[in-house]
N, C-alpha and C positions, 0 to 999 in steps of 0.2 A: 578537210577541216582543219583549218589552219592547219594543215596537216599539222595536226598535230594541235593547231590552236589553241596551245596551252589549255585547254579546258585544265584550271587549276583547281585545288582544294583545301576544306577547310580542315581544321585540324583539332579543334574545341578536344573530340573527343580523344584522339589521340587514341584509341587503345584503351581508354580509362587510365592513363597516364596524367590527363590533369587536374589529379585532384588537387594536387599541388607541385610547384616545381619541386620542392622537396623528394617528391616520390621517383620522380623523373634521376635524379641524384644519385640517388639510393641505388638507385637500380643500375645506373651507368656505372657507381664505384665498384662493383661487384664486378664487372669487367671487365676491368681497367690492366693494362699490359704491366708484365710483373719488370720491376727495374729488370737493368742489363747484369747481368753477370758481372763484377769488379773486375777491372782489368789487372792484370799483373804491373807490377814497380817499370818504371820507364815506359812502360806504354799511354792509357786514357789520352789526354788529346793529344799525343804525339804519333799515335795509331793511324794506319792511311785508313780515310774515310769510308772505303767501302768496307771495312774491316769491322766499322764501329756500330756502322748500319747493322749492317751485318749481324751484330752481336746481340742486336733486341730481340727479344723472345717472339717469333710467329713473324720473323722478317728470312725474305729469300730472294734470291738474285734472279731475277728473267734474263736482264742484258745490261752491258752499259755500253754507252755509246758516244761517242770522242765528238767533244765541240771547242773549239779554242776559247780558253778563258776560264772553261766551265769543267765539273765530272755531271754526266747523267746517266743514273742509272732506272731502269723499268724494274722494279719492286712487284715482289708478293704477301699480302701482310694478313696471318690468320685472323678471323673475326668470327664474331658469334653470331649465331643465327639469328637468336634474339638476346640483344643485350640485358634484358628481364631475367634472363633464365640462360647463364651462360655456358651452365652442363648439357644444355642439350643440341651440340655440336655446331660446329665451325662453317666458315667456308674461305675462301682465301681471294679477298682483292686486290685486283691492281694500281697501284700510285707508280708514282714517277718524280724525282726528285733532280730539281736541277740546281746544282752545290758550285756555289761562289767563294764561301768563306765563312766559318762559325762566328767570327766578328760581326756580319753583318745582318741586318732584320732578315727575315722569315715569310714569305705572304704564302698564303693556304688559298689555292685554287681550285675550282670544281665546275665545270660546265653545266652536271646534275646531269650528266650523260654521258658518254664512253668516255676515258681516257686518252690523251694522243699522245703517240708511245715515241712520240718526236721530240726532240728539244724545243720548249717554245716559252717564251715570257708572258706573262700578262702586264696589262699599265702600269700597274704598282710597282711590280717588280721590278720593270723598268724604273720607276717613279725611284724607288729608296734602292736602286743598285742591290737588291740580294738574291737572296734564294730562294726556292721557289717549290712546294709542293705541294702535287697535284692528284686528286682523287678521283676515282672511278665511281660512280654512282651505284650502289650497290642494285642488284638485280638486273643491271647490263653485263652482259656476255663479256666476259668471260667469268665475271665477278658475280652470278649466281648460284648460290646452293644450289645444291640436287639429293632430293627431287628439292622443289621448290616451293616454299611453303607464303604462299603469295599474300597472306595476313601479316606478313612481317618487314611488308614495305611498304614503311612511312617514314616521315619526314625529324622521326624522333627516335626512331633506328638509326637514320641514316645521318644526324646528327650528331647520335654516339659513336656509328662509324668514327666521323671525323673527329671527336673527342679521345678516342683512344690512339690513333695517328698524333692526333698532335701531344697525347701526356709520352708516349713512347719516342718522338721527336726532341719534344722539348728538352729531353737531357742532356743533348747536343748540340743542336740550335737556342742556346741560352737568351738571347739577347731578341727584341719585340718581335711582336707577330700580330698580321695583317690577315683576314679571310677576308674574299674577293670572288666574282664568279659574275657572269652574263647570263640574262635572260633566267633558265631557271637555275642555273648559275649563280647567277645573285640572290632571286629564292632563298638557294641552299646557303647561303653564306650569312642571311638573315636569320633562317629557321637556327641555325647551330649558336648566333650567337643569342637567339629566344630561350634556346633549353642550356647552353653553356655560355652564361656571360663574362664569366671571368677566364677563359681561353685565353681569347684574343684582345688586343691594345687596340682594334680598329677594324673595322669594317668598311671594305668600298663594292655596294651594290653596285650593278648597272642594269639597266631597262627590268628592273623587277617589277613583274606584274603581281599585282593583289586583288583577288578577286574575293575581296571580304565575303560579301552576300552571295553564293551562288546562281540564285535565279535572278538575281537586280543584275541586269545588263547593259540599261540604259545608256551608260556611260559610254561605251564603243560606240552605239548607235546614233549619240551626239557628235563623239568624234568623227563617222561618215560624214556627217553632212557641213564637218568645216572644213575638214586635213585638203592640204592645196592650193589649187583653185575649182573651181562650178566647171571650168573647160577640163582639166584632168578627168575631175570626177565622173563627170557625163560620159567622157571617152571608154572609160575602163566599163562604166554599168552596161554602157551600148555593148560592147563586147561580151559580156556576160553572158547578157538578153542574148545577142545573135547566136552566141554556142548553143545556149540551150532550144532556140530556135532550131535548128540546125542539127540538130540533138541526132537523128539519124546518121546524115551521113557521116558527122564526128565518129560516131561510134562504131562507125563503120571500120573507120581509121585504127579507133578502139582497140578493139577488136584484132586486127592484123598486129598492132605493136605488141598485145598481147600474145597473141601465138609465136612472135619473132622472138620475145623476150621469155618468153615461159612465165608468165603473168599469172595467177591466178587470184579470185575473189570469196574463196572460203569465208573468210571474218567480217566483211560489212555487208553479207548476201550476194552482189552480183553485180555485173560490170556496168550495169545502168547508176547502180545504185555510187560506184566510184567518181564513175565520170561525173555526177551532178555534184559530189563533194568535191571534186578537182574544182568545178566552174566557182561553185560557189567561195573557194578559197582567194580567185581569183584576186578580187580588189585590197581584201587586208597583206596577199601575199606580194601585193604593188608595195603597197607603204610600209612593209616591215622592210624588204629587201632592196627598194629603189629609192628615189631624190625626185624632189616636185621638177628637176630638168630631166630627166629620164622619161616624163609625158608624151617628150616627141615621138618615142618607138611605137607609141601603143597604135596600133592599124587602126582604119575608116573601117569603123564596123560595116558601115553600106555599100561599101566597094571593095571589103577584103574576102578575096579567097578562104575556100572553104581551107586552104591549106596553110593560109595567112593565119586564120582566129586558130588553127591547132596550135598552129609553132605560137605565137603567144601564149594563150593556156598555158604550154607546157614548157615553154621558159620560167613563165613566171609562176605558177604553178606545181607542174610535176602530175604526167598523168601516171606515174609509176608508185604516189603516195601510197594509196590506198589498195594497193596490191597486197596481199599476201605477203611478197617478197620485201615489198615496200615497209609496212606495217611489223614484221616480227620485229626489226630493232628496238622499236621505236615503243614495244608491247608496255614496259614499265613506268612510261611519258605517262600511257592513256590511260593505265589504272588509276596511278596517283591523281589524274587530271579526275575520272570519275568516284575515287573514296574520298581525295582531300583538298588537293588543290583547287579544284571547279572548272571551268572553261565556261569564255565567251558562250552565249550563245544570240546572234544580232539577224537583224529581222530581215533585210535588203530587202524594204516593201519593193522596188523594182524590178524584182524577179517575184516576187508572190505569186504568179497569172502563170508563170511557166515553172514552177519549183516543185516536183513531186515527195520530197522530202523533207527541207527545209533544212538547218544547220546539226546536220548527225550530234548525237552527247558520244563520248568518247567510250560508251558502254559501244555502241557499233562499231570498234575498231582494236579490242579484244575480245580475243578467243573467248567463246561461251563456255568452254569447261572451267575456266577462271571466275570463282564469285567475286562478287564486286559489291559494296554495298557506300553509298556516301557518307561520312562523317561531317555535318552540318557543326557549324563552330569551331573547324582549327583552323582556319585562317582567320577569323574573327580573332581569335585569339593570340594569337600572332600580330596583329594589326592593333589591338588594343595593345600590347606589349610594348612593341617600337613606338607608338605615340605617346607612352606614359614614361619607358623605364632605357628609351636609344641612347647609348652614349658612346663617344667619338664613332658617329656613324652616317657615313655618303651614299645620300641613294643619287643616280646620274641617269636621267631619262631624254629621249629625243622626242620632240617638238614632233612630228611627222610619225611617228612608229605607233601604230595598232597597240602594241600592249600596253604605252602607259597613259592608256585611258583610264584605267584605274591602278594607281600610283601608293606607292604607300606617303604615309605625312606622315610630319613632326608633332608632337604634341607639346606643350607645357612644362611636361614631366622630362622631357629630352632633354639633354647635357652634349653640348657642343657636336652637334649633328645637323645633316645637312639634306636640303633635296632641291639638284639642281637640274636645268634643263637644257636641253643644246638645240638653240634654233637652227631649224629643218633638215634635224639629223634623224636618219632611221634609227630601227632596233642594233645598228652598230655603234651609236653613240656610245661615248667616251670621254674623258677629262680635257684631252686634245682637242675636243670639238664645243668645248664652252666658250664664253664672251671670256673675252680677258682676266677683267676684272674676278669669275669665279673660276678660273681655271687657275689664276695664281694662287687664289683661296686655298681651293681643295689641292691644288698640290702642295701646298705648304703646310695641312692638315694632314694630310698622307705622311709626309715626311719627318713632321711632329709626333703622331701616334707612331713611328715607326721607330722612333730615335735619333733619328741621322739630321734633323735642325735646327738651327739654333729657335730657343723659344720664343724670342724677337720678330724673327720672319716668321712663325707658324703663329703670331698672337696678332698681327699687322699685314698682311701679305700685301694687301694696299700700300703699303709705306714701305716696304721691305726693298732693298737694292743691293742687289740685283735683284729681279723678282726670282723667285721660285722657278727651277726646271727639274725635270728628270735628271737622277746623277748618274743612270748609267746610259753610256754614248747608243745611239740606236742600232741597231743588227737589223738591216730586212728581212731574216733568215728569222730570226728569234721572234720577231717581233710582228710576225703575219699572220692575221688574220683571217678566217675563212667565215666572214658572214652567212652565205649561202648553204643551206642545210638542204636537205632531203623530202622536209618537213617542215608545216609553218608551226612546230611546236616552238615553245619561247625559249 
């Protein structure tokens, strides 16, 4: 299920959180990290950096780790369980801070899933040469309470999360700051500047899905029947059809990679019930993860081996999603997809005849001892937000990519915000992959809200000369990217 198919959610209710932003306020000042400790005479910023880190209250060192140019260090930062009520214990998340220079801007990353406890940039950061910190999604391993009080992850926790990282940051990293993040990623980089708008100087989404209405779906099921061409399309449904045609001996296959791998099906019932969510992931997990020249791979459904349609499926796919093994990372995706976010759910009348299940809701791929209950209007609420009150804010969507069939927009009420598209880029689209003309834009908008241009080139970027580029030189190392997840969560 996409694995993971971002089933997103809404978020109206938030907790009873919105009654007003006000409340939401209130309740995050209460938590808010106490300054640092004064430093003694000849030290404060002459202090070596881990030193200063170091000195914020509910800050602890994992490791640091040597990159030329750069310090990075892997952080542990106490947080409250619930930011509402901060006497009722902590727990301790992972960030990751990769430190260029206090001179220089700031961008605040989050994928909205594990931390990578590696050196790595994101666009921006590259974009405005700085520094870069990155958050752990709270309720991803290593980064949740125990036990775990599973009411207390949403997207306005986890907001505040980021809100007390950056007030405890900020005394440091003085100078602008950028929030940034992919897929739910960008999400999270949305939702934090919904409930903390005066944080951050800018915000650059990418491929953020918005699934305002949760049962209006329509929109993915439009996007089937154009993303391509009619020959791709046909190709990949043929293959669908035949798997599940085939449905036996696949599973037969099933079955043995299961026993080879220690596979089990506890949480979605049973290995029938996996393999028809693998098929059926099949064709959005084409267009999140491939390019309309990538068609050629996909086998002659009429003439492929039964062992041809597996190893497809499961390249493109992953018959190991919906395992047990698969599924426990991935547990705090699927909550959030079925309390607030929402998730697709698209019809692919061309398997209707052979479908015993049809598109699992993300309640099938959490543990039942977990309540789950949906909050109808917070992403509503969120999406009226951004339309009325976005300001200096990039959403960057790909032309091709399943999720931004429903896209967030601009509204009226927006202040120099933007939402661009990258023809026939996947869900890895990026600023690098626009037309010219708005890739100079938004980079010269990046580097405006960020400080580092002159206001001439960020008010003109059309007219600007040299045009706009990234000011720090590229790193392959730094600067790579692992599209390819586990999961077609977003």
């Amino acid at each position: 299920m996409r694995k993971t198919l971002g089933r997103l959610l809404p978020l109206t209710v938030l907790i009873g959180t919105f009654g007003s932003a006000g409340l939401t306020a209130q309740a995050a000042t209460a938590a808010e990290p106490a300054a640092a400790a004064p430093t003694t005479a000849g030290q404060g910023a002459t202090a070596d950096i881990k030193d200063r880190i170091l000195a914020i209250p509910g800050m602890s060192l994992i490791e640091e780790k040597p990159y030329p140019g750069y310090r990075f260090f892997v952080l542990n930062y106490e947080q409250p369980i619930d930011h509402r009520q901060p006497s009722k214990g902590t727990f301790k998340q992972r960030i990751t801070l990769l430190h260029k220079d206090e001179s220089r801007p700031t961008v605040f990353y989050t994928s909205g899933y594990n931390v990578n406890t590696n050196p790595r940039r994101a666009e921006p950061t590259t974009i405005v040469d700085g520094n870069q910190v990155s958050m752990e999604y709270r309720f991803f391993n290593p980064s949740r309470p125990d036990p775990a009080d599973w009411s207390k992850l949403d997207i306005w926790q986890a907001a505040s999360d980021q809100h007390r990282i950056f007030t405890a940051l900020k005394k440091i990293y003085t100078k602008n700051w950028l929030a940034t993040g992919a897929s739910k990623g960008g999400m999270t980089a949305t939702y934090f500047e919904r409930f903390y708008p005066r944080d951050m100087d800018g915000v650059v989404a990418y491929v953020a899905p918005n699934d305002v209405v949760n049962k209006e779906d329509s929109a993915y099921d439009r996007f089937f029947t154009k993303v391509g061409t009619k020959e791709c399309r046909d190709k990949l449904a043929a293959v669908q059809r035949e798997a599940l045609i085939r449905r036996e001996p696949l599973e037969a296959k099933y079955k043995e990679a299961a026993a080879a791998n220690g596979w089990t099906f506890n949480t979605v019932g049973s290995l029938d019930k996996s393999f028809e969510a693998v098929v059926l992931d099949y064709t959005w997990a084409f267009w999140q993860y491939s390019l309309l020249s990538d068609c050629g791979t996909i086998p002659d459904a009429k003439t492929a081996t039964d062992q041809q349609i597996w190893d497809s499926v499961d390249t493109i796919s992953g018959f190991s999603a919906y395992a047990d093994q698969g599924l426990e990372t991935f547990t705090p995706y699927y909550y959030q997809a079925g309390t607030q976010l929402g998730s697709p759910d698209i019809k692919q009348p061309w398997l209707k005849d052979l479908s015993r299940y049809g598109y699992q809701p993300p309640r099938s791929f959490v543990p039942r001892d977990i309540p789950m209950a949906f909050q109808p209007g917070a992403m509503a609420d969120v999406d009226n937000w951004v339309r009325n009150n976005a300001h200096q804010m990039l959403f960057v969507y790909g032309q091709n990519d399943p999720w931004g069939a429903e896209p967030f927009h601009i509204g009226y009420g927006a202040t120099d915000s933007y939402v661009m598209i990258a023809p026939g880029a996947n869900h890895g689209a990026n600023v690098s992959k626009l037309q010219d003309g708005e890739k100079a834009l938004a980079t010269a908008r990046i580097q405006q809200w960020a400080g580092v241009a002159p206001a001439a080139s960020a008010s003109d970027a059309a007219k600007a000369a040299p045009q706009p580029a990234p000011l720090a030189a590229p790193d392959p190392e730094l600067d790579r990217t692992d599209l390819r997840h586990d999961s077609l969560r977003p």
